[in-house]
KOLKENU-933612 format. One record per residue (C-alpha): residue number from 0; residue in three letters; z, y, x. Coordinates in Angstrom, 1 decimal, decimal comma. Last residue first. Layout:
NUM;ALA;Z;Y;X $
...
END
This chain:
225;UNK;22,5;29,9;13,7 $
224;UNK;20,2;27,8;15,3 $
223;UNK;22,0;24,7;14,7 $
222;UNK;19,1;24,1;11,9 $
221;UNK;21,3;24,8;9,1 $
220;UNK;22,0;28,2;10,4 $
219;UNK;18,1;28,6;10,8 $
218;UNK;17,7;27,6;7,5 $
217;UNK;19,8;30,2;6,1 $
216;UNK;18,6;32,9;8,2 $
215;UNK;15,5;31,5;6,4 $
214;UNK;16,9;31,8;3,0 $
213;UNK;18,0;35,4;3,2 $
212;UNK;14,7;36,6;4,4 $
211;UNK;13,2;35,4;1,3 $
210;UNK;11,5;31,9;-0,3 $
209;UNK;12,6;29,2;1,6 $
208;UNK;13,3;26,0;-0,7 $
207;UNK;16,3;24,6;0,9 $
206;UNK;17,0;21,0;1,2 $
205;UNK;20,5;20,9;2,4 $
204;UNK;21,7;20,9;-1,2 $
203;UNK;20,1;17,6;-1,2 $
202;UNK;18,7;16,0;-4,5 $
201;UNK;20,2;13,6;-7,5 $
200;UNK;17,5;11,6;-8,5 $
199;UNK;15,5;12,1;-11,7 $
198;UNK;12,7;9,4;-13,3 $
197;UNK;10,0;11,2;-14,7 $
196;UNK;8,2;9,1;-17,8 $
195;UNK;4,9;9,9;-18,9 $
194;UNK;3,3;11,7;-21,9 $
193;UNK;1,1;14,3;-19,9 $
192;UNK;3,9;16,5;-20,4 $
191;UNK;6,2;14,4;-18,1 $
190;UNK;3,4;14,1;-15,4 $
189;UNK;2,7;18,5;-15,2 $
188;UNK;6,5;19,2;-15,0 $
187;UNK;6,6;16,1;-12,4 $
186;UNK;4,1;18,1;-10,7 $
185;UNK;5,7;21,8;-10,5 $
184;UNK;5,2;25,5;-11,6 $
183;UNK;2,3;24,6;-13,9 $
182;UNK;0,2;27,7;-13,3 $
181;UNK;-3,5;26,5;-14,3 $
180;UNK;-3,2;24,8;-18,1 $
179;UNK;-5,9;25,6;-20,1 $
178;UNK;-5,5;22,5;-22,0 $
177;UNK;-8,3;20,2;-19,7 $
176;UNK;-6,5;21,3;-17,1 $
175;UNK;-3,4;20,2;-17,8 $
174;UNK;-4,7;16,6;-19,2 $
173;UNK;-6,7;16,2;-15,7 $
172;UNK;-3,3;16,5;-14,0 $
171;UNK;-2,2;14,3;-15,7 $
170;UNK;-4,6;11,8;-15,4 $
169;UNK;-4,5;12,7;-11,0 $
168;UNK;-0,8;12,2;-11,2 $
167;UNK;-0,6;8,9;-12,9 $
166;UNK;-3,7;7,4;-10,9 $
165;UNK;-2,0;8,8;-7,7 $
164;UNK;1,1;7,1;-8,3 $
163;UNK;3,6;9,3;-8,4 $
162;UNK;6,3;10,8;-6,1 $
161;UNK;8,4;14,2;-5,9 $
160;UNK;9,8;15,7;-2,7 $
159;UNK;10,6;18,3;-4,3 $
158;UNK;14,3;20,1;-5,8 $
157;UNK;14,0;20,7;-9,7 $
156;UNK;17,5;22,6;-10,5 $
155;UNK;19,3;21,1;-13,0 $
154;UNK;20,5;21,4;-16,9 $
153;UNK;22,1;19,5;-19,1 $
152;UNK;25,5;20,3;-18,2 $
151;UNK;24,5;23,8;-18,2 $
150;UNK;23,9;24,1;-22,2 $
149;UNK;22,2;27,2;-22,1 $
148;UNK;23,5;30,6;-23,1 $
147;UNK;20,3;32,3;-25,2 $
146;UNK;19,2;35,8;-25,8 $
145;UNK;21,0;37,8;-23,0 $
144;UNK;19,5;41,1;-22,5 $
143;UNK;17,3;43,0;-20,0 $
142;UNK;14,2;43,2;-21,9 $
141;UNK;14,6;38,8;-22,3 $
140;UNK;17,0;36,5;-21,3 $
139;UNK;17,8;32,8;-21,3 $
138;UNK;20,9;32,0;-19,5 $
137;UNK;21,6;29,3;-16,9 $
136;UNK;25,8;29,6;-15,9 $
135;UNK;26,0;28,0;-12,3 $
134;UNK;26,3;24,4;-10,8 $
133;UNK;23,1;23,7;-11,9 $
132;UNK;22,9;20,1;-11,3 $
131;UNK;20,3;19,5;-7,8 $
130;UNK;17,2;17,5;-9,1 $
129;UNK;15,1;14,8;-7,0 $
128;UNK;11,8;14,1;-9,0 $
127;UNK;10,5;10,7;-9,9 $
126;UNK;7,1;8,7;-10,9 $
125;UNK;6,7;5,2;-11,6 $
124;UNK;5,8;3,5;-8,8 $
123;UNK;7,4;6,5;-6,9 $
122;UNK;11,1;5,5;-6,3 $
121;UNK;10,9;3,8;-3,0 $
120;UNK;8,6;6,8;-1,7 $
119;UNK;10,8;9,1;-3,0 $
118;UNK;14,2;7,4;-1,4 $
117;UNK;12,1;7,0;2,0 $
116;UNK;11,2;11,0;1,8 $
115;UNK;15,0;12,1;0,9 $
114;UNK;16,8;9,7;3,7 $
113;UNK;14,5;11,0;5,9 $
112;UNK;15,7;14,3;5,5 $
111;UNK;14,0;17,6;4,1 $
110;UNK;15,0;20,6;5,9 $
109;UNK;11,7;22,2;6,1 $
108;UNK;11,3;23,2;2,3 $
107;UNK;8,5;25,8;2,3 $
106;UNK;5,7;23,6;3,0 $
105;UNK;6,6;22,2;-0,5 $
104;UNK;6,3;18,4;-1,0 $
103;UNK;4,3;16,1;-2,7 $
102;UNK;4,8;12,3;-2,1 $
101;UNK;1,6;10,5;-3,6 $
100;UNK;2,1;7,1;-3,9 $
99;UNK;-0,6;4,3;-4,0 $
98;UNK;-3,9;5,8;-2,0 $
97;UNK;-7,0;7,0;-3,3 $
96;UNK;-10,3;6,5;-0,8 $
95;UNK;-12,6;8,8;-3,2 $
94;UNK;-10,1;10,9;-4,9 $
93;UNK;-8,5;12,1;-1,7 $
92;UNK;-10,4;15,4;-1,5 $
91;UNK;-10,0;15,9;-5,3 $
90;UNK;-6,0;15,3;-5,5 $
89;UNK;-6,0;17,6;-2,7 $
88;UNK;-7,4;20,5;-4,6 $
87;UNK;-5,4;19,7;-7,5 $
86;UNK;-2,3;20,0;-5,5 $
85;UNK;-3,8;23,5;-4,6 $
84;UNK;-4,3;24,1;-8,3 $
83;UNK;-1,2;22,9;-9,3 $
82;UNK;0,3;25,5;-6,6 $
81;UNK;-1,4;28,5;-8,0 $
80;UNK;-4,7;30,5;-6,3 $
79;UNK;-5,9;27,0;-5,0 $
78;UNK;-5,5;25,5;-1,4 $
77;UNK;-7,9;25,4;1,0 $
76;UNK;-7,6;22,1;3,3 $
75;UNK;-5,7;21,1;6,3 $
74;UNK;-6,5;16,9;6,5 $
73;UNK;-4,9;13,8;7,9 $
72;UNK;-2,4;14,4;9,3 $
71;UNK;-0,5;11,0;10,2 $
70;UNK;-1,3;11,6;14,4 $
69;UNK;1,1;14,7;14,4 $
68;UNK;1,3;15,2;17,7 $
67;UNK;3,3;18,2;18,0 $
66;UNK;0,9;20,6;19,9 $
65;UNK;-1,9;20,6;17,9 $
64;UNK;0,1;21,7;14,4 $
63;UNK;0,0;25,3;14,9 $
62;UNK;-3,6;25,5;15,9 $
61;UNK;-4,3;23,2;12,9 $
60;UNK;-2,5;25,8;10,8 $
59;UNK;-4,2;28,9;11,9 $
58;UNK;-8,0;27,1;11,5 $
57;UNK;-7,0;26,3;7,8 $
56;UNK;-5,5;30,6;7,0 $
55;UNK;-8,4;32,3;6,0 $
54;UNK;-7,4;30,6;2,2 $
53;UNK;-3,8;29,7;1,7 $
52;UNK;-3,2;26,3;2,7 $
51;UNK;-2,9;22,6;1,6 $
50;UNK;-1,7;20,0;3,9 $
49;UNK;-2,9;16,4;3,6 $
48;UNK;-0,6;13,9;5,4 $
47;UNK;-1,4;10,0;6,2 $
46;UNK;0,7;6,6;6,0 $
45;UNK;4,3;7,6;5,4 $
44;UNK;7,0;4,9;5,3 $
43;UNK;7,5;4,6;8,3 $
42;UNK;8,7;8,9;8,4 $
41;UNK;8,2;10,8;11,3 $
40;UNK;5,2;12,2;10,6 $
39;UNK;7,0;12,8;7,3 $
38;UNK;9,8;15,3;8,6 $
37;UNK;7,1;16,7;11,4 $
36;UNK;5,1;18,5;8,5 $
35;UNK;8,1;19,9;7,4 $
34;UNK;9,0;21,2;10,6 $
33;UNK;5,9;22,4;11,6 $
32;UNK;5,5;24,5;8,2 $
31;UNK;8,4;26,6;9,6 $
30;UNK;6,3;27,3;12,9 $
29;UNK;8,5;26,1;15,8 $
28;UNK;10,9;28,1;18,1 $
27;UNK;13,7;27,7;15,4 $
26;UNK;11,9;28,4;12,8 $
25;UNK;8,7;31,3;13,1 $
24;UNK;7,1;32,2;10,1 $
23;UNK;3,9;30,4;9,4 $
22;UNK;5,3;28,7;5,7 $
21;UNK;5,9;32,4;4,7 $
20;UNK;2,6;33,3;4,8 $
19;UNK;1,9;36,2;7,5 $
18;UNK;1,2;39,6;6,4 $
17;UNK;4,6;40,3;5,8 $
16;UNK;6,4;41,1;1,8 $
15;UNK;8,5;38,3;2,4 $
14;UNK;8,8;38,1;-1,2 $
13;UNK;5,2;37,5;-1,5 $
12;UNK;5,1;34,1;0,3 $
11;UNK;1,4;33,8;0,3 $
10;UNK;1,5;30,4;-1,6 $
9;UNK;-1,2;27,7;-0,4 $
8;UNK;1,4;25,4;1,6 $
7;UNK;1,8;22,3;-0,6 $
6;UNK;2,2;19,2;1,9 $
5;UNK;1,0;15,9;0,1 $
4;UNK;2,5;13,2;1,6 $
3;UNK;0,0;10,4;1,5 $
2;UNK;1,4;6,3;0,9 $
1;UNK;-0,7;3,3;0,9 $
0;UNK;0,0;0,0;0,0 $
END
């Protein structure tokens, strides 16, 4: 059986407000997305790695990738305008030679452990997400107000890497589509509304999803670094 990670680095990384993507900021003396990418070179259970990337930026990434030796890559492609369109992306470039699992993974979560990768790989037949529990009050709001106080027991943060079988994924993904759907914020999102069972795992608070400054000094203490 085989097993892609799919890397999803096609965001700009707004919040940074720099005209490097977030994913290409320096980490510790390595390029963020070098991190990740080295989490599932290293893993046995990973077969090949297709990284998706903002547009102008393909030729930047391989340069930053050379000098690791990251023999499982497989592919740096253009990623869409939205992340499911960027998964889609790579979903079409590995249509022809599919493998098993996909494990799709956000460039901008470096810290994932091997424990994490193995346990979505294992899990994937089906399809699964890891989850953190909100450990905060989740309100709904609109104009400024509070409309709704939601039930935080029953709620969780979605936390990648997630895992599917690529026949799963690719259906669903063709459902979105096919309803207009562009902006899906995540793929177990886009499986469960396709009619399909998400199984959820509890996550890693250690697995940070880097998305401003504050998050990266973060990383960087979580590193050793800090």
């Amino acid at each position: 059986m085989k097993h892609t990670a799919i890397i999803l680095g096609g965001g700009a990384g707004k919040r940074f407000k720099g005209e490097i993507p977030k994913q290409f900021l320096p980490l510790v003396e390595r390029p963020m997305i070098v991190h990740t990418v080295e989490a599932f070179q290293s893993s046995p259970s990973i077969d090949a790695i297709i990284v998706a990337v903002p547009a102008g930026w393909e030729k930047r990434c391989a340069n930053d990738l050379k000098p690791y030796d990251l023999t499982k890559v497989q592919g740096i492609i253009t990623g869409g305008e939205t992340r499911q369109l960027s998964c889609w992306q790579v979903l079409q470039y590995l249509k022809d030679d599919p493998p098993n699992i996909c494990v799709i993974h956000d460039a901008a979560r470096p810290l994932v452990s091997a424990t994490m990768i193995e346990t979505a790989v294992r899990e994937g037949d089906e399809g699964m997400s890891f989850c953190l529990p909100a450990v905060e009050t989740i309100v709904e709001w609109s104009d400024g107000e509070i409309v709704r106080v939601l039930p935080r027991d029953e709620l969780c943060q979605v936390q990648t890497p997630q895992a599917f079988p690529f026949k799963i994924l690719w259906d669903a993904h063709c459902r979105a589509l096919e309803a207009g759907i562009t902006d899906a914020s995540d793929d177990a999102g886009i499986v469960f509304k396709a009619g399909n069972r998400v199984r959820v795992l509890e996550g890693d608070p250690r697995n940070i999803k880097i998305t401003g400054p504050v998050d990266l000094k973060l990383a960087q203490y979580l590193l050793g670094d800090g």
